[in-house]
DOMI-961443 format. One line per 10 residues: number of its first residue (from 1); for each residue x, y, z of C-alpha. Coordinates in pm, 1 decimal, m for minus. Example, Ala and Ser with C-alpha at 12.3 -4.5 7.8 and 13.67 -1.06 7.14 Angstrom:
REM DOMI-961443
1) 1230.0/m450.0/780.0 ~ 1367.0/m106.0/714.0
END
This chain:
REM DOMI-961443
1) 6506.9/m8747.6/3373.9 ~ 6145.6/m8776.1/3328.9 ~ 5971.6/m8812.7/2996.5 ~ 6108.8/m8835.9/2617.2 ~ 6044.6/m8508.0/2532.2 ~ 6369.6/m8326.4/2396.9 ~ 6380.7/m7957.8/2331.0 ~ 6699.3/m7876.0/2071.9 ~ 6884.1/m8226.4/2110.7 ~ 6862.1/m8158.5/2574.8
11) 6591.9/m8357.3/2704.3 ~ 6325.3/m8144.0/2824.2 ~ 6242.7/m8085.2/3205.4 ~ 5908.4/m8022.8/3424.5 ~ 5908.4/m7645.6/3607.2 ~ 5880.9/m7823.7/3913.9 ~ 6235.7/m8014.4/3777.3 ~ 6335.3/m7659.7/3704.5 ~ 6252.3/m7470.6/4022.9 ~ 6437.8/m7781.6/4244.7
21) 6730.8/m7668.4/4005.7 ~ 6756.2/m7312.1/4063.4 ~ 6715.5/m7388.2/4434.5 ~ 7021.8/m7637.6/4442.8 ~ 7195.0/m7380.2/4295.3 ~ 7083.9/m7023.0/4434.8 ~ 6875.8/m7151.6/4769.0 ~ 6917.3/m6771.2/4865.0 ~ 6904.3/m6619.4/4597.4 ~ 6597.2/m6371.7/4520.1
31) 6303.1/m6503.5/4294.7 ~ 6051.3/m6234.4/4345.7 ~ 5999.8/m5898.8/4495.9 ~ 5638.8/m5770.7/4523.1 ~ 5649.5/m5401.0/4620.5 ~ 5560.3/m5368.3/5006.5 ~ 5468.3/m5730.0/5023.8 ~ 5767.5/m5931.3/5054.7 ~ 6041.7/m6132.3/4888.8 ~ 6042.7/m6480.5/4796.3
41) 6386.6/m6684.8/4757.1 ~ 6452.5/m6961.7/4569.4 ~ 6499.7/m7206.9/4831.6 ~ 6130.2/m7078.5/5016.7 ~ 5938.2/m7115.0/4700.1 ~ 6070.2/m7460.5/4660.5 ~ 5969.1/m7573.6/5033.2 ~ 5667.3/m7357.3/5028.6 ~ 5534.4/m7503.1/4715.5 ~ 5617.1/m7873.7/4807.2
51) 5426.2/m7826.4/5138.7 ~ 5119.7/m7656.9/4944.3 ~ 5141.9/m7967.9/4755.6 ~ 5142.3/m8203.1/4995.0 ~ 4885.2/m7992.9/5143.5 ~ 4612.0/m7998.6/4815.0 ~ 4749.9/m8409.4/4827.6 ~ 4610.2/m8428.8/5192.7 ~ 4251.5/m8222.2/5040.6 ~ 4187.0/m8522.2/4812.5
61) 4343.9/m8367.7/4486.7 ~ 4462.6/m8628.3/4235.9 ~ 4689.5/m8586.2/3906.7 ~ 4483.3/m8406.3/3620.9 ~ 4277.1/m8204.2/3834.0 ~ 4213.7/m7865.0/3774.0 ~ 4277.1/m7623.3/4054.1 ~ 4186.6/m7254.9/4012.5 ~ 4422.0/m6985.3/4115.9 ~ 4247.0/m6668.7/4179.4
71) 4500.9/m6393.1/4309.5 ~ 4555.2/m6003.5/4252.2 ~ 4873.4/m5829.6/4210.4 ~ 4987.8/m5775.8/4529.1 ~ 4939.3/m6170.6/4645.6 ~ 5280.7/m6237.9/4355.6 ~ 5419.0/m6433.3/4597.1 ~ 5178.3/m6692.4/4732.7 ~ 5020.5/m6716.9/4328.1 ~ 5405.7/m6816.6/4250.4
81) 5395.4/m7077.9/4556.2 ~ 5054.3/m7228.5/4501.2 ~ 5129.5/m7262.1/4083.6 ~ 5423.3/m7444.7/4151.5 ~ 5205.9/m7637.7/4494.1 ~ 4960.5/m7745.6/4198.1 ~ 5210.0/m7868.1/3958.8 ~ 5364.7/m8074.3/4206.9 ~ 5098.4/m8201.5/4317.9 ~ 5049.6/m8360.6/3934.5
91) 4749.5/m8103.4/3889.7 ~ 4683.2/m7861.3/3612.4 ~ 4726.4/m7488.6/3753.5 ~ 4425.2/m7250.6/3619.2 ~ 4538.9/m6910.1/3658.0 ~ 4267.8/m6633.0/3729.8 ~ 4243.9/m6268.4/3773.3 ~ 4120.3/m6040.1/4057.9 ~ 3984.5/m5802.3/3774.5 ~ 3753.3/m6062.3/3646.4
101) 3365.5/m6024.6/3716.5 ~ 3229.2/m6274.4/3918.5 ~ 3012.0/m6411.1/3647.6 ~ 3350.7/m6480.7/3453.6 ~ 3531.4/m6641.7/3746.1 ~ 3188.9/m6884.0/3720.2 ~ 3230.8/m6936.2/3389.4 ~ 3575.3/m7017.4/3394.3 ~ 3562.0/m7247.7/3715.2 ~ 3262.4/m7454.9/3578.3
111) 3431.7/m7462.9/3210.6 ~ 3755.4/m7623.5/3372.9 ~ 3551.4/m7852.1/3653.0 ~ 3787.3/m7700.5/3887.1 ~ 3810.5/m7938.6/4189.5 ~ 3963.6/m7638.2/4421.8 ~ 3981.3/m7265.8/4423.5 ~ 4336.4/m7121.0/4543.4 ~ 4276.5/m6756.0/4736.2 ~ 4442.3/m6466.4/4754.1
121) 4380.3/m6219.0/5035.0 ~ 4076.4/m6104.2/5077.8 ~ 3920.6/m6259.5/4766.9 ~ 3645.5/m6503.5/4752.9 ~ 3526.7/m6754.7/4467.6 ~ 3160.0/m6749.1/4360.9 ~ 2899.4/m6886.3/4593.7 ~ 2830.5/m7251.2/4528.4 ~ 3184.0/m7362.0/4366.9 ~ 3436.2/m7605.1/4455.0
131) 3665.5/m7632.2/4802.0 ~ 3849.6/m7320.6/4838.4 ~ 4161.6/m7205.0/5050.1 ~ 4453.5/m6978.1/5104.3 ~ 4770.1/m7091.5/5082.1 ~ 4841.9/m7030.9/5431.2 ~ 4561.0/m7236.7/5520.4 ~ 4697.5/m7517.1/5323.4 ~ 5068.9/m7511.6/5461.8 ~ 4904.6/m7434.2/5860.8
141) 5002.4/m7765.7/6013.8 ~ 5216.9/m7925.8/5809.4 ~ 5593.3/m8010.3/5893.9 ~ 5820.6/m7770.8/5688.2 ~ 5968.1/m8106.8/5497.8 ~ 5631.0/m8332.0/5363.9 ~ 5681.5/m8613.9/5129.5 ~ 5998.3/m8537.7/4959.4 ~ 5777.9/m8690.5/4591.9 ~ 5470.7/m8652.4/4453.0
151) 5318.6/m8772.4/4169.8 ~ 5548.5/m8843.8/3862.3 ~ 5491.3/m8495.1/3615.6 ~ 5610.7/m8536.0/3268.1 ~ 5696.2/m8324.5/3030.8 ~ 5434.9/m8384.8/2801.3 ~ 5177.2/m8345.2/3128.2 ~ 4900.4/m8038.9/3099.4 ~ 5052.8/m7786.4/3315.7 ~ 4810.0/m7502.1/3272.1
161) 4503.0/m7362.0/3085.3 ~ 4465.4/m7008.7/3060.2 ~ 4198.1/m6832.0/2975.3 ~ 4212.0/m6585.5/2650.1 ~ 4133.6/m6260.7/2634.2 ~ 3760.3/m6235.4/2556.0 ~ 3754.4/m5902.6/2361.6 ~ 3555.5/m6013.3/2123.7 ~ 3314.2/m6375.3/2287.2 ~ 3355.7/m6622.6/2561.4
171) 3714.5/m6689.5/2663.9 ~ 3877.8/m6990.2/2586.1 ~ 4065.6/m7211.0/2836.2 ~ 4388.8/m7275.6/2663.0 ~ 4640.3/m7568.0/2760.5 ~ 4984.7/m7622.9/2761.0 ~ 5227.2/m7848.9/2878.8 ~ 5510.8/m7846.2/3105.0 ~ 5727.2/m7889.5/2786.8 ~ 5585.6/m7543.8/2662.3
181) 5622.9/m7386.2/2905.6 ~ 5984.0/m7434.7/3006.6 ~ 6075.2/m7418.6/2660.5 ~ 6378.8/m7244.4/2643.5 ~ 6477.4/m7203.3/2986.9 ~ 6812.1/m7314.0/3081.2 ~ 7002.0/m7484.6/3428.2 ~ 7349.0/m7312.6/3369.1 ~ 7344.2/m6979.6/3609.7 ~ 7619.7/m6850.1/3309.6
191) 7341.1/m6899.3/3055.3 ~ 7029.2/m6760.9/3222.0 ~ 6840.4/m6443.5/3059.6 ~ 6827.1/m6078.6/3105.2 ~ 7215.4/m6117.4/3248.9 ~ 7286.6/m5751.3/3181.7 ~ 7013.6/m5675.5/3497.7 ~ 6981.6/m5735.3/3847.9 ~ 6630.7/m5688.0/3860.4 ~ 6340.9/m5725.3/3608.2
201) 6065.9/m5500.7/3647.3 ~ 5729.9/m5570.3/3499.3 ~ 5326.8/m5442.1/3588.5 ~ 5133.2/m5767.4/3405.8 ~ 4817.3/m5896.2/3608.1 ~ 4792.7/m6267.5/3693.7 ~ 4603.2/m6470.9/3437.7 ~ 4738.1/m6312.7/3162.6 ~ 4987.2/m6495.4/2893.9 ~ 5246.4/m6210.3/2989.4
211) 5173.6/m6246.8/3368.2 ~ 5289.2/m6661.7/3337.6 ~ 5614.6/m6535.3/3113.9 ~ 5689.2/m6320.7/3419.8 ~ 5638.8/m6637.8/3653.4 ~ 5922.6/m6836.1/3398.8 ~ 6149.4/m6551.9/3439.4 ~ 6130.8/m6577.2/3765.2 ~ 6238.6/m6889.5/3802.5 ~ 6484.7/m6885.8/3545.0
221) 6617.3/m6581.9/3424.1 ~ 6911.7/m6413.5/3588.0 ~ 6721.2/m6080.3/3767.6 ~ 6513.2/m6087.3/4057.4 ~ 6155.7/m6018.6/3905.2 ~ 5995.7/m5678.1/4073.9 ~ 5654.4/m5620.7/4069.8 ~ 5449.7/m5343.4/4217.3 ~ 5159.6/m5418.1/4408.7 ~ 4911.7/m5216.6/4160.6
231) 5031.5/m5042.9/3912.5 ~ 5046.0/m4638.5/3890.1 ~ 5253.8/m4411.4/3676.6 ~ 5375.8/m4247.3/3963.3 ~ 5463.7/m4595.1/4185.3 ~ 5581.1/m4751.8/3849.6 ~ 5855.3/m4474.0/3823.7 ~ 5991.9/m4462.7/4178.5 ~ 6065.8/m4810.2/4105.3 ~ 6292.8/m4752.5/3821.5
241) 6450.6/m4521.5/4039.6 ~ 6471.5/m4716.8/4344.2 ~ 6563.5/m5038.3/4247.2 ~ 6752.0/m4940.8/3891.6 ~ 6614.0/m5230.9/3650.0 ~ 6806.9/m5311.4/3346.8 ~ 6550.9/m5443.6/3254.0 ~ 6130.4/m5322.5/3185.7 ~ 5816.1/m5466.1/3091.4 ~ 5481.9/m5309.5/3050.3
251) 5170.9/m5321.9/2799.2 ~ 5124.5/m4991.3/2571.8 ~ 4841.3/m4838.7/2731.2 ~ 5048.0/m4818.0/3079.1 ~ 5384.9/m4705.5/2855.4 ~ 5091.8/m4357.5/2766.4 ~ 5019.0/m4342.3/3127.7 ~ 5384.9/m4316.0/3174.7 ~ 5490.1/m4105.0/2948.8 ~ 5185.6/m3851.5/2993.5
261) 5273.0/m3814.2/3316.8 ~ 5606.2/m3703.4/3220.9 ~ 5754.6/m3886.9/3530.1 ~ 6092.0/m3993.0/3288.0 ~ 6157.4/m3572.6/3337.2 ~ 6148.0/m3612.7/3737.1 ~ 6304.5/m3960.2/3796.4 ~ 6586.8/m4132.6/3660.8 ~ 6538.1/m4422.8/3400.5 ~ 6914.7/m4406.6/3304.6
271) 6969.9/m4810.2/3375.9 ~ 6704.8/m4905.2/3190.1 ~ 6851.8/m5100.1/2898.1 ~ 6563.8/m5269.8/2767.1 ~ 6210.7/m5171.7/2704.1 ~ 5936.5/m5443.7/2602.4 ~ 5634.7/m5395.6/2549.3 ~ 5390.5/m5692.0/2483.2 ~ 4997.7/m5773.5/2475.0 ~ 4934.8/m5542.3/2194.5
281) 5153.0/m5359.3/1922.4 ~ 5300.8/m5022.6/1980.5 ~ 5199.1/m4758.7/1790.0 ~ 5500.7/m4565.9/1596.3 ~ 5438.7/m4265.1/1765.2 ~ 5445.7/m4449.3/2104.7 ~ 5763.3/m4627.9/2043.2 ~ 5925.6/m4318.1/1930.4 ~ 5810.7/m4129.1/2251.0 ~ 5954.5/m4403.2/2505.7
291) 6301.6/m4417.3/2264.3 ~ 6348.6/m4039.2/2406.9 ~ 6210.8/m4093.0/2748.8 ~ 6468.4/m4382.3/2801.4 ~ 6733.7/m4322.8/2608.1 ~ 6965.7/m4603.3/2684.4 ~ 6728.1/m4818.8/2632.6 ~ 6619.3/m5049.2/2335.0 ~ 6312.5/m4990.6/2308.4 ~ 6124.9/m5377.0/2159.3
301) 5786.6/m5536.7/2084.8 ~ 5690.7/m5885.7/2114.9 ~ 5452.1/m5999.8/1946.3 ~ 5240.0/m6382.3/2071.6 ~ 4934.2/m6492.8/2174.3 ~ 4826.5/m6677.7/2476.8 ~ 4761.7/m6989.7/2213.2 ~ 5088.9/m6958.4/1994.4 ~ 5329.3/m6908.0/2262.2 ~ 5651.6/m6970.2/2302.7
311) 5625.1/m6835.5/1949.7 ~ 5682.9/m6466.6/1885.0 ~ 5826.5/m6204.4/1686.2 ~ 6089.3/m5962.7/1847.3 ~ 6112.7/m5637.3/1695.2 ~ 6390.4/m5349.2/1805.5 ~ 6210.6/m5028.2/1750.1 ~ 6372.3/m4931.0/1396.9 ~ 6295.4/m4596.2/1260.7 ~ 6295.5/m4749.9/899.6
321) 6038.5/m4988.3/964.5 ~ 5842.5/m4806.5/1222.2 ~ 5523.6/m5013.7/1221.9 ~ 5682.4/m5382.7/1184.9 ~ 5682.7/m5619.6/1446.1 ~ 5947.3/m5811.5/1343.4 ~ 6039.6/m6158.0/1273.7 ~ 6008.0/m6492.2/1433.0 ~ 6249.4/m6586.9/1752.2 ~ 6394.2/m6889.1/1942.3
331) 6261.1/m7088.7/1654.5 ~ 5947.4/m7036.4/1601.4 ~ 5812.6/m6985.8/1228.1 ~ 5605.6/m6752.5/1030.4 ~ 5383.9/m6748.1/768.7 ~ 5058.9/m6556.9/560.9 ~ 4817.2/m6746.4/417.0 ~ 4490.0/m6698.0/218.2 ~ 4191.8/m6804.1/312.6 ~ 4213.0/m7198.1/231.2
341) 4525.7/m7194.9/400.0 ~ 4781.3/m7163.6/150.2 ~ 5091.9/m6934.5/184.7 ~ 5141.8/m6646.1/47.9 ~ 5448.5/m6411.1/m100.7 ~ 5598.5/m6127.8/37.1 ~ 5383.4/m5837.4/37.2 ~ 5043.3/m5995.6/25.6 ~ 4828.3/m5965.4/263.3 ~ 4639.7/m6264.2/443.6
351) 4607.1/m6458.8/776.6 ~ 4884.0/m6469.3/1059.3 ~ 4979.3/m6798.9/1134.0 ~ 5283.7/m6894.9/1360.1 ~ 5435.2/m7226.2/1440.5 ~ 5564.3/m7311.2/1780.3 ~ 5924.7/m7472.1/1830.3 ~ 5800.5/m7700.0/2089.9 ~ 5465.3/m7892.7/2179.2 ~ 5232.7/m7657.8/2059.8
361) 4881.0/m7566.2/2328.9 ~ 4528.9/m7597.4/2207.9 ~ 4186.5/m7519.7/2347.4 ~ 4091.4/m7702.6/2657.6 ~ 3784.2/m7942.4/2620.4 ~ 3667.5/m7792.3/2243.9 ~ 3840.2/m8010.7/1994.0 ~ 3620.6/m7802.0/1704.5 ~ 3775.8/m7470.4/1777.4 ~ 4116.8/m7594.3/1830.7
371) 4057.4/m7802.3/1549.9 ~ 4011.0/m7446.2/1324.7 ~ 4311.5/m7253.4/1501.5 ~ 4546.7/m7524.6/1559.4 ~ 4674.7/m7702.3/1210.5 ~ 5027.7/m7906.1/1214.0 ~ 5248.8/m7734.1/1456.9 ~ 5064.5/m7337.4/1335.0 ~ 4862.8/m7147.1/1522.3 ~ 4604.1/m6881.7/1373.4
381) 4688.3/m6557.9/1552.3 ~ 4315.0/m6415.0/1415.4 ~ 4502.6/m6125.3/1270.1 ~ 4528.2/m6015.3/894.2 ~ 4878.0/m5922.7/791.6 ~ 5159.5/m5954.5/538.5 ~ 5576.9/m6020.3/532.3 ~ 5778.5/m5810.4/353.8 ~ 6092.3/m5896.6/141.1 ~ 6321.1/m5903.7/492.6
391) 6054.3/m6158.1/646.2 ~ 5933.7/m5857.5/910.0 ~ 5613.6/m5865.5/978.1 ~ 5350.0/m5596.7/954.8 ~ 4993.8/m5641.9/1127.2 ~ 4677.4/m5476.3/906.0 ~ 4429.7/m5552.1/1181.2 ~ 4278.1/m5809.4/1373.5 ~ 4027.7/m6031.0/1164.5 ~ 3702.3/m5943.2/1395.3
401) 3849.8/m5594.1/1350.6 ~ 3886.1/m5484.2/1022.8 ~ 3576.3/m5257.9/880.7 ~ 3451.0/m5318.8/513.0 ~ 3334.9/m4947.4/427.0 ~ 3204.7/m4973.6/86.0 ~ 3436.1/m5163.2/m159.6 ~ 3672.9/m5046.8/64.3 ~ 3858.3/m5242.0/384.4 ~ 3993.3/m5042.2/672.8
411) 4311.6/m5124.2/887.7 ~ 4201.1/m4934.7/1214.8 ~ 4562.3/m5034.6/1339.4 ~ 4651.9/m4766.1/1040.0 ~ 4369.5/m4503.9/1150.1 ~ 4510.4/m4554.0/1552.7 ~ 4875.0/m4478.3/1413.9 ~ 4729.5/m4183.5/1256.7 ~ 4566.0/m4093.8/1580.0 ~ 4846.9/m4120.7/1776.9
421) 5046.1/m3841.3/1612.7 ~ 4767.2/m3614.4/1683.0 ~ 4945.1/m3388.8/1998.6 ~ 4635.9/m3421.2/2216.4 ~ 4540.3/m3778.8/2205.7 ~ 4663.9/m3963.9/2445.4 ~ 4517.3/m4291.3/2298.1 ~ 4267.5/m4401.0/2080.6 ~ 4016.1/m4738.1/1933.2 ~ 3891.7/m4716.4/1598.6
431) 3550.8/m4960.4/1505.3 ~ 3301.7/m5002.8/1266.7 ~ 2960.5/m4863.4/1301.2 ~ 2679.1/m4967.7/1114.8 ~ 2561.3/m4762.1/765.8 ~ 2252.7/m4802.4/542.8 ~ 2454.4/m4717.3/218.7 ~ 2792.4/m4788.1/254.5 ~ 2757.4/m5124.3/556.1 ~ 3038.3/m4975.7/807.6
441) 3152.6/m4628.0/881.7 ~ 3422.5/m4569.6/1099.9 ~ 3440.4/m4501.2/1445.2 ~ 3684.5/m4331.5/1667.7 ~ 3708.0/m4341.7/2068.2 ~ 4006.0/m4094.2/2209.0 ~ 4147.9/m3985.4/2538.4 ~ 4250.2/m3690.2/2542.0 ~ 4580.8/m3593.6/2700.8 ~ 4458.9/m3235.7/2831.2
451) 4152.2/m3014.1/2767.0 ~ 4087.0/m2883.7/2462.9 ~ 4069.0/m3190.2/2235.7 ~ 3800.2/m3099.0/1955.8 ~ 3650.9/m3417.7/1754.4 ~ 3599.7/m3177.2/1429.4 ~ 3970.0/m3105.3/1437.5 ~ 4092.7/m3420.4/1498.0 ~ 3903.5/m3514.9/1186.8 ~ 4051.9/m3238.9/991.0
461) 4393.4/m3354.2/1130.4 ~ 4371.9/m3695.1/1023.7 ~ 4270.8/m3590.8/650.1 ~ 4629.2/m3519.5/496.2 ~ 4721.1/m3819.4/670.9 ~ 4443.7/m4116.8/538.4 ~ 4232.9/m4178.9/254.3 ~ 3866.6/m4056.2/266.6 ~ 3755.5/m4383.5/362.3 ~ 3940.9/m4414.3/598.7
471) 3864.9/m4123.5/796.5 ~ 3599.1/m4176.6/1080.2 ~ 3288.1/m4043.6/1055.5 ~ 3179.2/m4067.1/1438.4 ~ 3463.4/m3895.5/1694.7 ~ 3389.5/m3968.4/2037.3 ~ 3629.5/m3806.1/2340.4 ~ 3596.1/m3992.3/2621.2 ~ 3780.8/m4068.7/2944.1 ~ 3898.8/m4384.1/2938.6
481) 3861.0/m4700.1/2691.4 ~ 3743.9/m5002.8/2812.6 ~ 4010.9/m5264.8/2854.8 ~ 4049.3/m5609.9/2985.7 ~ 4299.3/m5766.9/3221.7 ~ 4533.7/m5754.1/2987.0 ~ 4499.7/m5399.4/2883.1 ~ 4363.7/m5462.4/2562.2 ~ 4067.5/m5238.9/2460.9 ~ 3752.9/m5423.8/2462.9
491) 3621.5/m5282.6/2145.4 ~ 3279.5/m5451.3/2122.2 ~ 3192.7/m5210.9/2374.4 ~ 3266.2/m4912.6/2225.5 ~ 2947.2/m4857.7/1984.9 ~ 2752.8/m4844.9/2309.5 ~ 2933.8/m4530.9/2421.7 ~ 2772.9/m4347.1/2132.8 ~ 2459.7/m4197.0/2227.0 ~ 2355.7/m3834.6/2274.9
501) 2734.1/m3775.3/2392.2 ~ 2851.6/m3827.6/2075.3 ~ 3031.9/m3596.4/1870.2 ~ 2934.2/m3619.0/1490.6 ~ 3162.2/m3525.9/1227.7 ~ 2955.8/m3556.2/962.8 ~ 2898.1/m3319.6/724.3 ~ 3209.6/m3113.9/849.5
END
């Protein structure tokens, strides 16, 4: 056993430790199904991944070095190999998007000093960068058996840095080890995850936080994962109904796509059992939709961050407590503090902080920022929230979010809800627009779910429902919000969308 590190009393194992497990165990056994492109069993991804390895080895790549993965959807299968290739080679995998812009591929290869760029098909790295390849480039002419070791990987090894978000600056590169990342995952087939399902089906993009939980399940939860190549309402359904998951992930924005399309009325989604949705909350109105679109399933939220994970809160949709996202899991902690850091009671409201059960992750090459989010185990999630008496917790808004109107601050988490239950929106991103009186008005962007949708009477529906301050003074219908890989809106953007198109409300 490699390393000291011990997670729960068991000694703590390296995926590649994990994935030479599961293929002991299940060498047939399906890891990953990519819609139209393939499967990938357990015992393939182990030899395909040790001859990658030996294959990067034979390129000159040493333990520590950073070695960018840049893959789209439909190329699941060789991302999952050539992770796994770098990791066993003693490298640090650097997972990156198809969706990102070339100048943020740049940005993120130059901010890692990635010594290689992994390929999917048909996708190229910036002019100028490091040594790049497909995996099938790197296995071509090697043996199927190479070196039977690599390097020694320990637990407490960097494993990966992934980059955040971005909606509101640069991304950050964040790291975490092999210990947190298989935190949790278990090497008794009678213990593994999601046991009620024989497949898991889930639409995240590569290089997203939810995208590398997918990659764990998939090597150690009990379904085979499904993914479809890109993701459409229409393909995501026929899935459901093909393959019969028990089990469903998808980010909120894609759960409105869904239902809108009111595909759960022409296929089945009776063996869906569970329903989680992660990347951003649900709205209430959301969650209640998807409870009667799939009604054997429990419909939950989970609630993380690329830098605090494995923490989380789970939340069960509960009628009673339709906006909370529940408490801490798998033993992670919880706690609101004010400003200086100290902790608050029930039912104030201050900064999110969560504390990881296991080695915690930090920002990769900036000690100062990690230094601010990362205290003692916690993490700042950057949002502004409160507990209540039960210890659920309730989100008011993201810090770079929230819009001081006067003496007044808004939740525009709490003007969204108040959106949602509007019949014609199909979604909707509330910001803060500048005002020479008051500072900030609010702003509102919406999709509409058919014609028809009239900014001066969404206003007038939305004031029995919030406080005049809280009502937006700027409605703009629009076709689509701006999102990032992850399917959060990018709502630094939004202010730009308001030009002669808008609608004003003012006055009304």
């Amino acid at each position: 056993m490699t390393g000291a590190t011990r997670t729960r009393g068991v000694p703590a194992l390296t995926l590649p430790e994990l994935l030479r497990l599961r293929a002991g165990q299940e060498p047939d056994g399906v890891a990953m199904i990519v819609e139209g492109h393939g499967t990938l069993t357990f015992a393939e991804w182990e030899r395909r991944s040790a001859v990658l390895a030996a294959g990067l080895t034979g390129r000159g790549v040493i333990p520590g070095d950073r070695v960018a993965l840049h893959f789209g959807s439909r190329d699941w299968i060789d991302f999952a190999v050539a992770f796994f290739g770098v990791l066993k080679a003693g490298a640090v995998a650097v997972p990156m998007s198809d969706r990102l812009a070339p100048a943020e591929l740049r940005y993120m290869i130059e901010h890692c000093s990635a010594t290689a760029v992994l390929l999917g098909r048909d996708l190229a790295a910036p002019a100028g960068e490091p040594w790049t390849a497909t995996p099938a480039e790197l296995e071509a002419g090697l043996g199927p058996d190479p070196a039977p070791e690599g390097p020694r990987v320990r637990p407490g090894d960097l494993a990966q840095i992934l980059y955040t978000s971005g909606t509101t600056g640069r991304p950050k590169g964040v790291g975490a080890s092999h210990a947190n990342l298989a935190y949790g995952c278990v090497t008794q087939p009678k213990h593994r995850r999601f046991a009620h399902s024989r497949h898991l089906l889930h639409a995240f993009p590569i290089g997203t936080n939810a995208g590398q939980t997918m990659l764990v399940n998939a090597l150690d939860a009990r379904p085979a994962v499904l993914t479809p190549a890109r993701f459409t309402p229409g393909r995501f359904a026929r899935l459901i109904e093909t393959y019969r998951p028990g089990t469903v992930f998808l980010v909120p924005s894609m759960a409105i796509e869904l239902l809108d399309a009111g595909l759960h009325e022409r296929h089945d989604m009776s063996s869906v059992v569970l329903l989680g949705s992660a990347a951003a909350a649900l709205p209430p109105a959301v969650s209640e939709r998807l409870s009667a679109a799939f009604p054997n399933a429990t419909v939950t939220n989970y609630y993380t961050s690329t830098e605090a994970a494995p923490a989380q809160t789970i939340m069960i949709y509960d009628r009673t407590r339709p906006a909370a996202l529940g408490r801490p899991a798998f033993g992670g902690s919880l706690r609101i503090t004010d400003e200086e850091g100290t902790p608050l009671p029930p039912g104030e409201t201050g900064e999110v902080w969560m504390r990881s059960p296991t080695a915690t992750r930090s920002y990769y090459g900036d000690a100062e920022a990690s230094a601010r989010s990362f205290r003692d185990g916690w993490v700042r999630m950057g949002d502004v929230g409160y507990v209540d008496a039960d210890g659920y917790l309730y989100l008011v808004d993201r810090e770079s979010d929230v819009v001081k109107t006067g003496a007044f601050k808004v939740s525009t988490l709490q003007v969204e809800a108040a959106l949602h239950e509007h019949p014609l929106v199909a979604e909707a991103a509330v910001f803060g627009l500048p005002h020479p009186v008051l500072g900030s008005v609010l702003g509102a962007a919406v999709v509409p779910r058919s014609p028809g949708l009239v900014a001066s009477e969404v206003r007038s529906f939305l004031m029995d429902r919030l406080a005049w301050h809280e009502l937006p003074e700027r409605v703009l219908v629009v076709d689509s919000l701006p999102r990032n890989q992850s399917g959060k809106v990018i709502k630094k953007e939004l202010p730009a969308l308001l030009g002669d198109s808008v609608i004003s409300t003012e006055g009304e």
